[in-house]
Each structure stands twice: as structure tokens, then as C-alpha cells.
C-alpha positions, 0 to 999 in steps of 0.5 A, spaced: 776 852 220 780 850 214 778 845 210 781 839 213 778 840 219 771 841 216 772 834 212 769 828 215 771 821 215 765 817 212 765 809 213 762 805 208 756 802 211 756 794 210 750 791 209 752 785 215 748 779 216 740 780 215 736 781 220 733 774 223 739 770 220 742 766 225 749 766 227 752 759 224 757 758 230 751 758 234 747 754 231 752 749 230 754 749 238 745 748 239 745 742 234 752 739 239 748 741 245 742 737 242 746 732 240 752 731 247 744 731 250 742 725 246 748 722 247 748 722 255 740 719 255 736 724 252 730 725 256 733 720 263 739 723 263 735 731 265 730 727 270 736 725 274 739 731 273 734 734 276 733 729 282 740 730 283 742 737 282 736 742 282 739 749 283 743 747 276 737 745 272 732 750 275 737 755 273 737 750 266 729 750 265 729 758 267 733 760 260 729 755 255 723 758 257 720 763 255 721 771 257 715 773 256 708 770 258 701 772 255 695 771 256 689 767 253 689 766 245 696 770 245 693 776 249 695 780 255 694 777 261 688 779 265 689 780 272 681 779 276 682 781 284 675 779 287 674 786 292 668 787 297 667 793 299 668 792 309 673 787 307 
């Protein structure tokens, strides 16, 4: 093996955005969101939405709520399966 070949590229490592800081361009597209929202009636225009196109605002509220379900006091969820034995 020469000396070129055992010679390794190394890149420089970037620090890049911290973990936790936002994207700014999608923080700017929700506060558009909220505000196109706002716009068309707020509250009222979702209702009607709603009513007249279920399927979209089901597909809607599935992706703003949230991913994962805990139980009492932000514990796991208990599961009681009530059994008596012969049944």
C-alpha cells in the first residue's frame, strides 16, 4: 500500500443548527398557515370543513394530534382485561 492510498480524506465536522432550534422556513410557513386559517373564518371555516369534506379533515386532525398516547398522569396505559375462568 503507498502512501496515497493510506491517506484518508477527513471532513471538517460543522457544528450545523443545534439540536432543538427550529427550522426558520418552517416556522415561517405554520405562523402563514395560522394566519391563511385566521383568514378564512378561523374556528367556523374548520367546522364546515368538516361537515362538507370529512375524509380531508379526519387526514387533518390525524397529523396535529399527537403520535403517541399515555396514560394517567403521563404514565404508560394500563390495559385491565376483566377474565373469569369457564367463560
Amino acid at each position: 500500500m503507498d502512501e496515497k492510498q493510506s491517506r484518508k480524506k477527513v471532513m471538517p465536522v460543522s457544528p450545523g443548527r443545534p439540536k432543538g432550534v427550529p427550522n426558520k422556513v418552517n416556522g415561517l410557513i405554520k405562523d402563514m398557515i395560522v394566519q391563511a386559517l385566521d383568514n378564512a373564518g378561523g374556528v367556523d371555516y374548520l367546522t364546515e370543513q368538516a361537515r362538507l369534506n370529512p375524509g380531508p379533515f379526519m387526514t387533518l386532525l390525524g397529523k396535529v394530534l399527537p403520535t403517541q398516547v399515555t396514560g394517567e398522569d403521563g404514565g404508560p396505559v394500563k390495559i385491565s382485561v376483566e377474565w373469569k375462568p369457564g367463560e
